[in-house]
PASEBA-1860 file (N, C-alpha, C; in nm, 3 decimals):
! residues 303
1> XXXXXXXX> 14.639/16.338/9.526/14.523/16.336/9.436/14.413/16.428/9.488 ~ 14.328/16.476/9.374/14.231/16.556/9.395/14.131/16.469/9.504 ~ 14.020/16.537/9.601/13.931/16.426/9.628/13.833/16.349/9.545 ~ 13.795/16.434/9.442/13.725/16.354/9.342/13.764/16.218/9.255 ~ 13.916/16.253/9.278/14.028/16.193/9.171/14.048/16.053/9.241 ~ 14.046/16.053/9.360/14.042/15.926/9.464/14.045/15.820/9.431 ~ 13.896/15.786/9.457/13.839/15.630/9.409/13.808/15.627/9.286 ~ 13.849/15.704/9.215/13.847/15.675/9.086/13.995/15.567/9.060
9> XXXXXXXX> 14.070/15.652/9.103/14.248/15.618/9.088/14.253/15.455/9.154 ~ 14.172/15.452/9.269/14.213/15.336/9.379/14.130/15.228/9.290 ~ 14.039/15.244/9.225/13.979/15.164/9.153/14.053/15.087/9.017 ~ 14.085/15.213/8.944/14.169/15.141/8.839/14.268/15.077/8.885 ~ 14.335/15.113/8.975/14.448/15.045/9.032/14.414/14.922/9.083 ~ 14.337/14.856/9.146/14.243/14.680/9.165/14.226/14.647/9.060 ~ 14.186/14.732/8.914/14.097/14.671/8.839/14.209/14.602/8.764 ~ 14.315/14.692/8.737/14.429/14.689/8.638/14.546/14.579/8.709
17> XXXXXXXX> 14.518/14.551/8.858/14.639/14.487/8.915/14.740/14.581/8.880 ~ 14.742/14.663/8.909/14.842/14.767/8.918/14.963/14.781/9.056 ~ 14.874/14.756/9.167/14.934/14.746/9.278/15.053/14.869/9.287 ~ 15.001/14.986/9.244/15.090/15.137/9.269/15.095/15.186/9.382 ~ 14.982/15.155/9.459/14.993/15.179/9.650/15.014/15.094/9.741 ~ 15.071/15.076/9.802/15.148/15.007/9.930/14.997/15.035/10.016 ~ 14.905/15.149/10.049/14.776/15.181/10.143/14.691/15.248/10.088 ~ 14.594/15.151/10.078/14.466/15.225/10.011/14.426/15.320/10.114
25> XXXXXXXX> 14.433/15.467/10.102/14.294/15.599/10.200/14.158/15.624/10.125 ~ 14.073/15.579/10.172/13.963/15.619/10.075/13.871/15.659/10.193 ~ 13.734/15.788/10.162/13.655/15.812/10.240/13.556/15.699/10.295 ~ 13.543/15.707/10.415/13.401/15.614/10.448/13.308/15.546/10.375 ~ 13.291/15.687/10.314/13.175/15.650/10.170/13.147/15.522/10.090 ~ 13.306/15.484/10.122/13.318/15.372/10.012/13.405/15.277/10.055 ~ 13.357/15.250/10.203/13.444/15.172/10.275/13.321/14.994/10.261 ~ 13.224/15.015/10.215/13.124/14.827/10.163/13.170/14.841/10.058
33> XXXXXXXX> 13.192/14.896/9.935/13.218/14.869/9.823/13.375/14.833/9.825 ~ 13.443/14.876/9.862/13.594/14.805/9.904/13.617/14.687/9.939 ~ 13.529/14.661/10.043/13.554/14.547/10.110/13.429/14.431/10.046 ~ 13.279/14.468/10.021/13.247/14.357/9.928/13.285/14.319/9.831 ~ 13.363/14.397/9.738/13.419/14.392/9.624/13.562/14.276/9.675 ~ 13.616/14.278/9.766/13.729/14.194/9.817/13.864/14.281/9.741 ~ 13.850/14.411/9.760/13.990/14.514/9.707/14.066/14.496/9.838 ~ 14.020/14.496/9.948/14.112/14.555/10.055/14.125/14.387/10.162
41> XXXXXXXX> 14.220/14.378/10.238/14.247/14.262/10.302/14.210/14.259/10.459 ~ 14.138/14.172/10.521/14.131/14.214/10.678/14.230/14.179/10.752 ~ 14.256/14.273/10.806/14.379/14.252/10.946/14.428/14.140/10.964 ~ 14.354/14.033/10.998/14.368/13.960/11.056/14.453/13.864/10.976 ~ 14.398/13.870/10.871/14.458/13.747/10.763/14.593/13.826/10.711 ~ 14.618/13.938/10.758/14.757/13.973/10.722/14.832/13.968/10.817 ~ 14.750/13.931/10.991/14.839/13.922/11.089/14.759/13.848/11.162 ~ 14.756/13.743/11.161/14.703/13.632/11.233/14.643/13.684/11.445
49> XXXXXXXX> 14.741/13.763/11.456/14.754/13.815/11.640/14.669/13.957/11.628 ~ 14.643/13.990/11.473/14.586/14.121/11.569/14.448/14.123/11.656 ~ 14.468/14.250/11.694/14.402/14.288/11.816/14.382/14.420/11.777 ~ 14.231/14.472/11.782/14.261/14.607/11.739/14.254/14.665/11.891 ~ 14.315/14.787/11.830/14.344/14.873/12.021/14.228/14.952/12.044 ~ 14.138/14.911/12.192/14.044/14.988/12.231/14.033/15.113/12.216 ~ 14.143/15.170/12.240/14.161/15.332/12.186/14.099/15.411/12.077 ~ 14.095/15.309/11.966/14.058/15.358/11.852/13.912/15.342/11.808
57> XXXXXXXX> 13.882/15.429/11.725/13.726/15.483/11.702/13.691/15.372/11.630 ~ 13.574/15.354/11.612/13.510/15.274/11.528/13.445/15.359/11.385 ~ 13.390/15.493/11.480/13.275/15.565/11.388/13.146/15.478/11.344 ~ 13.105/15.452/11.416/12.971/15.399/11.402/12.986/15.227/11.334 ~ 13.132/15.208/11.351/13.129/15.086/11.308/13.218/15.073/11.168 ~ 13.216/15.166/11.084/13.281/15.136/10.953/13.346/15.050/10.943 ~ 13.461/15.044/11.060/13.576/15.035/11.023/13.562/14.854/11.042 ~ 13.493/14.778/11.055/13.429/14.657/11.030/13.334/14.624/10.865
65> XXXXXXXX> 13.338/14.477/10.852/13.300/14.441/10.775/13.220/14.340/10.757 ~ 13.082/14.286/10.783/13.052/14.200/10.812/12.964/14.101/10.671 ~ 13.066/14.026/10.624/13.021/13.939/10.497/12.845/13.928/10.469 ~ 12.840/13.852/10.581/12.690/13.779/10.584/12.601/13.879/10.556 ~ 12.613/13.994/10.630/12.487/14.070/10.623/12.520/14.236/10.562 ~ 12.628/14.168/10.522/12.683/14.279/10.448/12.660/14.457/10.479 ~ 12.694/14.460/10.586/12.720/14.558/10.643/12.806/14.605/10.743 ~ 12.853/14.740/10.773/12.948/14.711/10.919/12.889/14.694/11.016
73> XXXXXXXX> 13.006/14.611/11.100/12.905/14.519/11.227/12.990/14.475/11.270 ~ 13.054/14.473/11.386/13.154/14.430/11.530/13.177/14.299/11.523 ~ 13.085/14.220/11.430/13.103/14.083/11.479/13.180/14.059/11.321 ~ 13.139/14.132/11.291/13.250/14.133/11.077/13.423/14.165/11.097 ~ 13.489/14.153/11.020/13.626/14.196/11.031/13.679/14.330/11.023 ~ 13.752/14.317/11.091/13.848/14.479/11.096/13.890/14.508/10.945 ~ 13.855/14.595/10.855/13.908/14.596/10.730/13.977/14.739/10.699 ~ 13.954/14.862/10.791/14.029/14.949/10.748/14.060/15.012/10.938
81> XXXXXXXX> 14.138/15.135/10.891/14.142/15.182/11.045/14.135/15.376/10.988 ~ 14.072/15.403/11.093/14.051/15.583/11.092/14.105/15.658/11.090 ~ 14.184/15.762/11.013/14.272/15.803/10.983/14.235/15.947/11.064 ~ 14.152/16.037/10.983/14.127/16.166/10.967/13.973/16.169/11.051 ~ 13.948/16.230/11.177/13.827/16.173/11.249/13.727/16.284/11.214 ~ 13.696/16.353/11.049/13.637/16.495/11.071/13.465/16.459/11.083 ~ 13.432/16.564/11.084/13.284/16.628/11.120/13.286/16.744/11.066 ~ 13.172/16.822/11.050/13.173/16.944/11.021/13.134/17.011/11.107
89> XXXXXXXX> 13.211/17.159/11.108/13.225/17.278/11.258/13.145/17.393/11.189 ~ 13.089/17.455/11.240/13.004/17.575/11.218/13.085/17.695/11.258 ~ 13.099/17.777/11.183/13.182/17.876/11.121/13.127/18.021/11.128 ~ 13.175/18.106/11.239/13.099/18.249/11.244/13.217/18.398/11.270 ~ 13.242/18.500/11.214/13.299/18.586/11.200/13.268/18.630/11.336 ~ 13.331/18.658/11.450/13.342/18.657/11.570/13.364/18.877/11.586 ~ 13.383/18.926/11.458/13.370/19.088/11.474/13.228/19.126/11.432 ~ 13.203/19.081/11.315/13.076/19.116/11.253/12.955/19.050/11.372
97> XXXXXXXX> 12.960/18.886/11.441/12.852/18.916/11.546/12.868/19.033/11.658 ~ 13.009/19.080/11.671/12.983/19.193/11.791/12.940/19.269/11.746 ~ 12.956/19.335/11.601/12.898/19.452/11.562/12.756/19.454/11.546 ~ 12.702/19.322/11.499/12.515/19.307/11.522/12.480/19.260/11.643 ~ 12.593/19.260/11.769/12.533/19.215/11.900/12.418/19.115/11.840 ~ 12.503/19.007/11.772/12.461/18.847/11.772/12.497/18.747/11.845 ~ 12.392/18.704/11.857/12.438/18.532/11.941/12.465/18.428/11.848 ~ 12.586/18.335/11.924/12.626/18.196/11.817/12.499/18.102/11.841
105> XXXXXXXX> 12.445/18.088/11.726/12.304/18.020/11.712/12.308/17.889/11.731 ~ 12.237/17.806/11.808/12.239/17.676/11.863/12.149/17.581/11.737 ~ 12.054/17.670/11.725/11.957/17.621/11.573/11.959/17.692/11.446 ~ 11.880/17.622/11.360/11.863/17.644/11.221/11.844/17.799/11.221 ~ 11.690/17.770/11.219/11.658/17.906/11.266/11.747/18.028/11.324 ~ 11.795/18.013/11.416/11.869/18.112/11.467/11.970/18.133/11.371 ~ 12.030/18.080/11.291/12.145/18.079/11.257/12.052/18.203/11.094 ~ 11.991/18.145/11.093/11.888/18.189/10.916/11.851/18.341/10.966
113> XXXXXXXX> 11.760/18.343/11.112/11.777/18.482/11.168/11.949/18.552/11.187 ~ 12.024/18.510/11.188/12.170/18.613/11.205/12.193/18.636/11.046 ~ 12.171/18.531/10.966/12.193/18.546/10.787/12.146/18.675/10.779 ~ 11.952/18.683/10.788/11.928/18.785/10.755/11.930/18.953/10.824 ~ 12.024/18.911/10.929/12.015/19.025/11.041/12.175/19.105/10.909 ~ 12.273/18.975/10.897/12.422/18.993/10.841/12.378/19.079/10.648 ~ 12.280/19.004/10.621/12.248/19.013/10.461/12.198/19.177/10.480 ~ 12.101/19.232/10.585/12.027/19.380/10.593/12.129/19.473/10.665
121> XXXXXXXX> 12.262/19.465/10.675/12.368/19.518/10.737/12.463/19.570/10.615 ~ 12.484/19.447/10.496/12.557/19.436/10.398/12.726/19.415/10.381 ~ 12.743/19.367/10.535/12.852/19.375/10.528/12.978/19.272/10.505 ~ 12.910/19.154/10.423/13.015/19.045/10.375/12.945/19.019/10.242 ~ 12.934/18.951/10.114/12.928/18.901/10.009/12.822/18.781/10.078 ~ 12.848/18.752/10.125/12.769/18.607/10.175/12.747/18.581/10.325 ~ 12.617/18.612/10.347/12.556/18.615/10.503/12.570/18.425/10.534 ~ 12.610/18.343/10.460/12.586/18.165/10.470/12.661/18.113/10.368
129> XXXXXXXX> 12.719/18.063/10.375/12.782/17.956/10.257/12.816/17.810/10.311 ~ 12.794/17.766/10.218/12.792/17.581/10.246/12.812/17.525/10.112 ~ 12.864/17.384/10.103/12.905/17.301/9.972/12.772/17.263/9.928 ~ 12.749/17.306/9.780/12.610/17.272/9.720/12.676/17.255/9.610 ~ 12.751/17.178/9.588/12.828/17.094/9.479/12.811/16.973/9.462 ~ 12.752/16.891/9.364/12.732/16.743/9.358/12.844/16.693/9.318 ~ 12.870/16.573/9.362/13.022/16.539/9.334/13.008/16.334/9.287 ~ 13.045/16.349/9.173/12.991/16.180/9.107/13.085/16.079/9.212
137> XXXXXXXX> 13.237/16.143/9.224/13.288/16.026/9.313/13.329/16.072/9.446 ~ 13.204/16.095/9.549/13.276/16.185/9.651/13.129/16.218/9.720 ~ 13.182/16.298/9.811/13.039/16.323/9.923/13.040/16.498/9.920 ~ 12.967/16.582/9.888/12.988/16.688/9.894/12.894/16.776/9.951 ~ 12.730/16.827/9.861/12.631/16.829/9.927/12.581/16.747/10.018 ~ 12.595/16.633/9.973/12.499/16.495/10.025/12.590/16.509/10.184 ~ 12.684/16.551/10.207/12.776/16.545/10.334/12.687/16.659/10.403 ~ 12.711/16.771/10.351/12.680/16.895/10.404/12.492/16.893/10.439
145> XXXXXXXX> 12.454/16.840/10.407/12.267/16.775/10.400/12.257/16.664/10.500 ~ 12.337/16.578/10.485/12.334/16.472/10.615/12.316/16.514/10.751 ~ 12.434/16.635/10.757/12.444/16.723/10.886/12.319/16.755/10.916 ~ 12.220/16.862/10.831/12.128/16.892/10.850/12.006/16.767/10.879 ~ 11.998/16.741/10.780/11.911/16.577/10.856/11.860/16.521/10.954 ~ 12.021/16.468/11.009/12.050/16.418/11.149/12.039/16.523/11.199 ~ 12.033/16.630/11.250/11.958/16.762/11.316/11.828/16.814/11.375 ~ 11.796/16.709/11.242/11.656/16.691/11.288/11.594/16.551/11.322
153> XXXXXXXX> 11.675/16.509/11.335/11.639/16.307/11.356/11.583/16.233/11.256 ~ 11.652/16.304/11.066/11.604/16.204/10.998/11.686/16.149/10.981 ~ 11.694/16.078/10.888/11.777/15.934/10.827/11.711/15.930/10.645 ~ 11.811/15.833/10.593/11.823/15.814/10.483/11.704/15.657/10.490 ~ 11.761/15.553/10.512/11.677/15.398/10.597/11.576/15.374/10.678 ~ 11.500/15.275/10.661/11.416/15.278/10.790/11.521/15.182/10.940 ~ 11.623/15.104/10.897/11.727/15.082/11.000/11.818/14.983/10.915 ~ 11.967/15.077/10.905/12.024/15.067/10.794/12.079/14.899/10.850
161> XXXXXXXX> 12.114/14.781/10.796/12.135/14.686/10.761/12.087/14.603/10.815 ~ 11.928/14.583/10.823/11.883/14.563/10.865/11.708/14.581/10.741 ~ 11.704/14.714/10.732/11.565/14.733/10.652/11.600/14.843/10.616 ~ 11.632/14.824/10.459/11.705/14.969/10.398/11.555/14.987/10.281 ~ 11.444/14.978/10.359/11.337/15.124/10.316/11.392/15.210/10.290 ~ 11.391/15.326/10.207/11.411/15.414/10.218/11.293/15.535/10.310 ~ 11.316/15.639/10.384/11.258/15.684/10.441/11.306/15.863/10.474 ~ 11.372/15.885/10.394/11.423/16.016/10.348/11.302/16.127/10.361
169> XXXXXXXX> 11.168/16.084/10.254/11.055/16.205/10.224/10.982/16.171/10.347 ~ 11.016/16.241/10.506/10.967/16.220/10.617/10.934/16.365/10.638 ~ 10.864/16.376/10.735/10.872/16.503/10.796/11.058/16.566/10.851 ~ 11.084/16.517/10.915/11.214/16.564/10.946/11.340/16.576/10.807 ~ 11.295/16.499/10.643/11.380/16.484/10.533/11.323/16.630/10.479 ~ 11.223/16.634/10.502/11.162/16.774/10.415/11.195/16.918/10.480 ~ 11.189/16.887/10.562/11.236/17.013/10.708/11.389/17.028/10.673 ~ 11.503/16.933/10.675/11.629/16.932/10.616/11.637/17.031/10.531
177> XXXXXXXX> 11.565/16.995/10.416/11.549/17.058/10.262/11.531/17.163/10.281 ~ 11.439/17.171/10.318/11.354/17.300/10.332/11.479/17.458/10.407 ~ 11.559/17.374/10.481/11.604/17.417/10.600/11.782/17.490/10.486 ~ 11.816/17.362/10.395/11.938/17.374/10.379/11.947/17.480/10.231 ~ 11.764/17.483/10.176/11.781/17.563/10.049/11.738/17.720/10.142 ~ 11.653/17.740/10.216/11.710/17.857/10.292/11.853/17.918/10.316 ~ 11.935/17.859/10.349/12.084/17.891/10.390/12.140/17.905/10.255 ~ 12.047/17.830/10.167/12.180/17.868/10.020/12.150/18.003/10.001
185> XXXXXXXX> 12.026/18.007/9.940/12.021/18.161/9.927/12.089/18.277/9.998 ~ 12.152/18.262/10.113/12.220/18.359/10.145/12.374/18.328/10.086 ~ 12.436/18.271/9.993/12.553/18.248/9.951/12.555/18.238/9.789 ~ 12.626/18.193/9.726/12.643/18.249/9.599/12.550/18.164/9.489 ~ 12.562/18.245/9.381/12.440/18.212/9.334/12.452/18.092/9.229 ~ 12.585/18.094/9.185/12.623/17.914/9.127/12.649/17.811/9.191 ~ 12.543/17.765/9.261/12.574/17.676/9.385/12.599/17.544/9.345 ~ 12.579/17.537/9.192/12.711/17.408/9.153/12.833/17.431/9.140
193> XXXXXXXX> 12.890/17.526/9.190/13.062/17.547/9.154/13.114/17.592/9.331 ~ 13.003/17.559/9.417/13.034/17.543/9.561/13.108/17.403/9.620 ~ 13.214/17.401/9.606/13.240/17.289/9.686/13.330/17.341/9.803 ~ 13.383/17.226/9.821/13.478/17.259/9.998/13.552/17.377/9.955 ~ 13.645/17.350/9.875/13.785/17.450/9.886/13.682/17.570/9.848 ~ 13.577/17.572/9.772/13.498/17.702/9.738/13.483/17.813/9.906 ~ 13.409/17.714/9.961/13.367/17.726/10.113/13.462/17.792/10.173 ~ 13.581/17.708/10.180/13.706/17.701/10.271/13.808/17.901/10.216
201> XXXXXXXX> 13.752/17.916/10.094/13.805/18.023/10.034/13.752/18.168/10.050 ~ 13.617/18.102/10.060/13.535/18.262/10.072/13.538/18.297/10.257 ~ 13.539/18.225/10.356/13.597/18.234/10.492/13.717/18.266/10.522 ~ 13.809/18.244/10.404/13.982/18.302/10.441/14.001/18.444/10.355 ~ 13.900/18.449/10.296/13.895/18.572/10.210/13.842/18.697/10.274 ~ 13.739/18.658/10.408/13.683/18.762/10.416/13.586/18.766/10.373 ~ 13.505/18.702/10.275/13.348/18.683/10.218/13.255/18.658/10.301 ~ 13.279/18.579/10.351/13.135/18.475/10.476/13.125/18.515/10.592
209> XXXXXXXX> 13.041/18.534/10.628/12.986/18.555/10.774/13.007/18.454/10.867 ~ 12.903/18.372/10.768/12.846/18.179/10.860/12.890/18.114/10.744 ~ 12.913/18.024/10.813/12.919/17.837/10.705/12.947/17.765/10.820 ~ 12.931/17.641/10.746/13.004/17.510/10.776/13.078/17.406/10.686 ~ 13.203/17.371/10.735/13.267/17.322/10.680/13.355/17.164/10.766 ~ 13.435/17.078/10.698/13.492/16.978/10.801/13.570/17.056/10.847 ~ 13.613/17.002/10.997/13.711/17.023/11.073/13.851/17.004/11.022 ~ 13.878/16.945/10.925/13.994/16.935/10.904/14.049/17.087/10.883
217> XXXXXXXX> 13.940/17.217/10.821/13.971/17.320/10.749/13.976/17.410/10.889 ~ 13.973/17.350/10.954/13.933/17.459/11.089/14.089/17.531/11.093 ~ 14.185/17.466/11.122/14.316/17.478/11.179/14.373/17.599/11.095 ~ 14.346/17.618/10.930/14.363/17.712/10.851/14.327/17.829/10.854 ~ 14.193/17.894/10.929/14.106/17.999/10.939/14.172/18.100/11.014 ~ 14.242/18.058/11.112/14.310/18.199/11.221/14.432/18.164/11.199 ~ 14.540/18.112/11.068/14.669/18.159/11.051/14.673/18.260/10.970 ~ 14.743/18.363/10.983/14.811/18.482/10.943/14.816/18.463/10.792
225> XXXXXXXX> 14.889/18.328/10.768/14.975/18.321/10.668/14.868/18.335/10.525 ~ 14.728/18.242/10.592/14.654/18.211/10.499/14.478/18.271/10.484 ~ 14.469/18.341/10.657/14.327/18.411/10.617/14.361/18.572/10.656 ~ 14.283/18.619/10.592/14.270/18.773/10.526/14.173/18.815/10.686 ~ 14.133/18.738/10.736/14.055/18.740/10.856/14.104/18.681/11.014 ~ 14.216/18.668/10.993/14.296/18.567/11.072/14.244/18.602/11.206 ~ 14.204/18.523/11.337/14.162/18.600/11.476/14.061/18.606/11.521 ~ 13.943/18.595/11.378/13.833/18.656/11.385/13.691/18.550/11.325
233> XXXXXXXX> 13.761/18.414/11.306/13.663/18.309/11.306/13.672/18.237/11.453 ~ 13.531/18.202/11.432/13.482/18.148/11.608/13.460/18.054/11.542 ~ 13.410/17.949/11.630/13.397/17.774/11.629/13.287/17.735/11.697 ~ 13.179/17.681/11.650/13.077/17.621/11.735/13.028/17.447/11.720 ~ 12.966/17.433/11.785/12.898/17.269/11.749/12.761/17.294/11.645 ~ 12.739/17.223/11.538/12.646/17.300/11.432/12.509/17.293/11.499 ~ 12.475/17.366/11.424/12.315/17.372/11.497/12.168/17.275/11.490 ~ 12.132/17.319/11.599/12.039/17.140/11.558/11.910/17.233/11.472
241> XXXXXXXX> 11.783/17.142/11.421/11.689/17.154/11.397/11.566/17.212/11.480 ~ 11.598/17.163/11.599/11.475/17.270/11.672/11.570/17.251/11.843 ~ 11.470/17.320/11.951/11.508/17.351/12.043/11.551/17.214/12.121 ~ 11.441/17.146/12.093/11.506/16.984/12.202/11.563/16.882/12.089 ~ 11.587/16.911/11.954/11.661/16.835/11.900/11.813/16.807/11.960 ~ 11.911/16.742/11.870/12.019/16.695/11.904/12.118/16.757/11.757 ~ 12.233/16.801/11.809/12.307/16.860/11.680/12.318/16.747/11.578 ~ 12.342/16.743/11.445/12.367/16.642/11.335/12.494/16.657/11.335
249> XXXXXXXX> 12.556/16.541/11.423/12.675/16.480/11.400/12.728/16.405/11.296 ~ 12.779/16.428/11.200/12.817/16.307/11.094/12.963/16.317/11.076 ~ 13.019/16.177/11.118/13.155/16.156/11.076/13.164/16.155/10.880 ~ 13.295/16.216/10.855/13.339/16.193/10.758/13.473/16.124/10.731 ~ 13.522/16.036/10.789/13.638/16.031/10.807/13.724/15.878/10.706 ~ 13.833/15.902/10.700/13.906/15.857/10.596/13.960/15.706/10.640 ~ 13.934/15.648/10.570/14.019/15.480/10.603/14.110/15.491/10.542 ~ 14.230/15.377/10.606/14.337/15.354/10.512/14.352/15.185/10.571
257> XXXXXXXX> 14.385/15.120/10.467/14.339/14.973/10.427/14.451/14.872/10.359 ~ 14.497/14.783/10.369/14.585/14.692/10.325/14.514/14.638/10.162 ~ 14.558/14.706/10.068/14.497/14.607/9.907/14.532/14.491/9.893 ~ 14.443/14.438/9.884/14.532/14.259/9.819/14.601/14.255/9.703 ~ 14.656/14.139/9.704/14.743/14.131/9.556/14.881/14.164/9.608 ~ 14.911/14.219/9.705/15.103/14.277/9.767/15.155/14.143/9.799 ~ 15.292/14.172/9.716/15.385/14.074/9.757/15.385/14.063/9.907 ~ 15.425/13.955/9.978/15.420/13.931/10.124/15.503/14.045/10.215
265> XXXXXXXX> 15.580/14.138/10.141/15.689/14.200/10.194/15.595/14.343/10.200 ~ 15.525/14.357/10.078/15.477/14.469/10.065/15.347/14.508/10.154 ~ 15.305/14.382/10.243/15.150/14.362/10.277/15.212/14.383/10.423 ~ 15.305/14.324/10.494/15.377/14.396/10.594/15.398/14.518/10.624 ~ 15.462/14.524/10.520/15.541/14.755/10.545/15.373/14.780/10.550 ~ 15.275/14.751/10.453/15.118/14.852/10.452/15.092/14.809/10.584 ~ 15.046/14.709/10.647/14.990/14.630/10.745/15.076/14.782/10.874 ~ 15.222/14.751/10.913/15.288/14.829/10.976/15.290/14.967/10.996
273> XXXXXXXX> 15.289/15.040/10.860/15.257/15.130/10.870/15.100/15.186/10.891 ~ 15.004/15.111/10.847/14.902/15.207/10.919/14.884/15.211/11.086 ~ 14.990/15.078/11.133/14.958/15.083/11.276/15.047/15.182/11.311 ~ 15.136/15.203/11.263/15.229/15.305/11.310/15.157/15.441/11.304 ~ 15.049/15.498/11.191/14.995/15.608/11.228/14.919/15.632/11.286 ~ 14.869/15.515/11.348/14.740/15.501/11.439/14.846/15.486/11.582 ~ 14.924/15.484/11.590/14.999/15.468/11.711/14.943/15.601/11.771 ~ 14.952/15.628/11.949/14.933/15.704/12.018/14.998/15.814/11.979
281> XXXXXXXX> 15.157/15.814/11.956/15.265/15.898/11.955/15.214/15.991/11.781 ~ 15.240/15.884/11.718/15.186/15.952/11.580/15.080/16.063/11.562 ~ 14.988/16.016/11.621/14.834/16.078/11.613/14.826/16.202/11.711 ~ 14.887/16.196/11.791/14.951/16.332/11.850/15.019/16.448/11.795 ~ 15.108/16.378/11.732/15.212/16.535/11.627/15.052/16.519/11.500 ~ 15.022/16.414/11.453/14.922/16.460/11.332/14.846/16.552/11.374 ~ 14.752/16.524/11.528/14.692/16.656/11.593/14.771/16.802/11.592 ~ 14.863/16.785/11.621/14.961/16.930/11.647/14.977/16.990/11.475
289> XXXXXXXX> 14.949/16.929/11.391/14.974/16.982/11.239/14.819/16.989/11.167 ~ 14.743/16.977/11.276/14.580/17.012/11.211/14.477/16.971/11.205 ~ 14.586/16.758/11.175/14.500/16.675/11.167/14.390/16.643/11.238 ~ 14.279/16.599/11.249/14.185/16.561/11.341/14.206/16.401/11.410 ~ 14.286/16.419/11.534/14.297/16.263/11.578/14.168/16.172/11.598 ~ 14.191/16.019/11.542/14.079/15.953/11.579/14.077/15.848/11.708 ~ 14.199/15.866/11.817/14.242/15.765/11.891/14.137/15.837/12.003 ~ 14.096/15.765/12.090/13.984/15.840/12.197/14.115/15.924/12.327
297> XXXXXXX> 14.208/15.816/12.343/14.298/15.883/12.474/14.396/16.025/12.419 ~ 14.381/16.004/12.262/14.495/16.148/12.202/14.351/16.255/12.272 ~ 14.242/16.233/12.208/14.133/16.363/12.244/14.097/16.358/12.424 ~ 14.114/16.251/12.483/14.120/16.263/12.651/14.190/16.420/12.679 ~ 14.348/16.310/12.648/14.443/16.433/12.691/14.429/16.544/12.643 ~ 14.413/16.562/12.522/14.411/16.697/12.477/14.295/16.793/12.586 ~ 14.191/16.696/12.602/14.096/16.822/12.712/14.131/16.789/12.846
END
């Protein structure tokens, strides 16, 4: 399914008792509405012994469910497990900075100074590109803006489950803004028909200088098979908001979840198999094919 097409699909399918998936995957996004809604089943009550394995990520908690206070919270139930562990990677044409004897920019700024150093050179279609696509069932801008945000130490809450003020129009929410409609302008000019694969296309094409995009797309950029640029994209940690800020880390990453309503046979094989892809061994070859592992000892070893 498309990503938009998603929770649309996983929805009718609860609503209808359809029971067409054996494992619900749905983004983060919509990992309280799953589980307050009572679509998806917790671990536990499908296996009385589990134990989830220290190994595995939480991401800030999602992957819990906590009734009472209706939010995720350690002391709530295990209701999904982490599939796909992405973030978004900052994205720079590694010939074109030698040719402007550029530096990989640690900040905003810096990065807006190489745009316009790349834009007065003329030598790509797009000195910046990023997803400025609104997306009704899905995270798209609002993903790509979060990054920026947290960059600068804002937040959406004044402390999310807990005191959900909103607190967005801050100094650091406006600086975001301010920060992320700069960068559009250096990229194309229907910035509602920007989404990922948009992003992911004009970097394998040869168009983009800079972007950012999830990691999942990283693995695609220097094969032969599929970029026109193959060799010649570099990789950085995205850039923060000012000099003693902290980069905007934001997980995006995918649950996959036991639906209720499965015959007892069918709630097993789901139950089994997501442990099986969360297994050590699994999440290893998924790493070796692109995937982004979410087990902490697969990313040990790997460094």
């Amino acid at each position: 399914l498309p990503y938009a097409e998603m929770r649309p699909a996983l929805v009718a399918d609860i609503q209808a008792s359809n029971r067409t998936y054996d494992v619900y995957q749905y983004d983060e996004l919509f990992a309280h509405e799953f589980a307050a809604n009572k679509w998806i089943k917790p671990f536990k009550e499908v296996d009385p012994n589990f134990k989830l394995d220290p190994n595995i990520g939480s991401y800030e908690n999602f992957i819990y469910w906590n009734a009472a206070k209706k939010f995720s919270d350690p002391k709530g139930d295990v209701m999904s497990m982490p599939l796909n562990g992405n973030t978004n990677v900052f994205l720079y044409r590694k010939d074109i900075y030698e040719k402007l004897n550029l530096k990989v920019p640690t900040t905003w700024d810096e990065a807006l100074a190489n745009a316009a150093k790349i834009k007065a050179a003329d030598l790509v279609k797009y000195p910046y590109i990023m997803r400025t696509q609104a997306a009704s069932s899905g995270s798209s801008v609002t993903f790509d803006y979060t990054h920026i945000l947290a960059s600068y130490g804002g937040r959406y809450f004044n402390k999310e489950g807990d005191d959900w003020n909103p607190v967005l129009n801050s100094k650091e929410g406006r600086a975001a803004a301010t920060t992320m409609r700069n960068l559009v302008k250096y990229g194309p000019t229907a910035t509602h028909t920007i989404g990922q694969a948009q992003v992911i296309a004009a970097m394998l094409a040869g168009d983009a200088a800079q972007g950012h995009t999830v990691f999942a797309a990283a693995n695609q950029m220097n094969n032969p098979a599929l970029s026109k640029v193959a060799g010649k994209i570099g990789f950085a940690v995205m850039p923060k908001g000012c000099a003693t800020c902290k980069p905007g880390i934001v997980s995006g990453t995918f649950g996959l979840s036991v639906p209720v309503g499965l015959s007892a046979e069918r709630e097993k094989a789901s139950y089994n198999y997501i442990n099986w892809i969360l297994s050590k061994k699994a999440q290893i070859k998924f790493a070796e094919y692109g995937g982004i592992p979410t087990r902490t000892d697969v990313i040990a070893d790997a460094n």
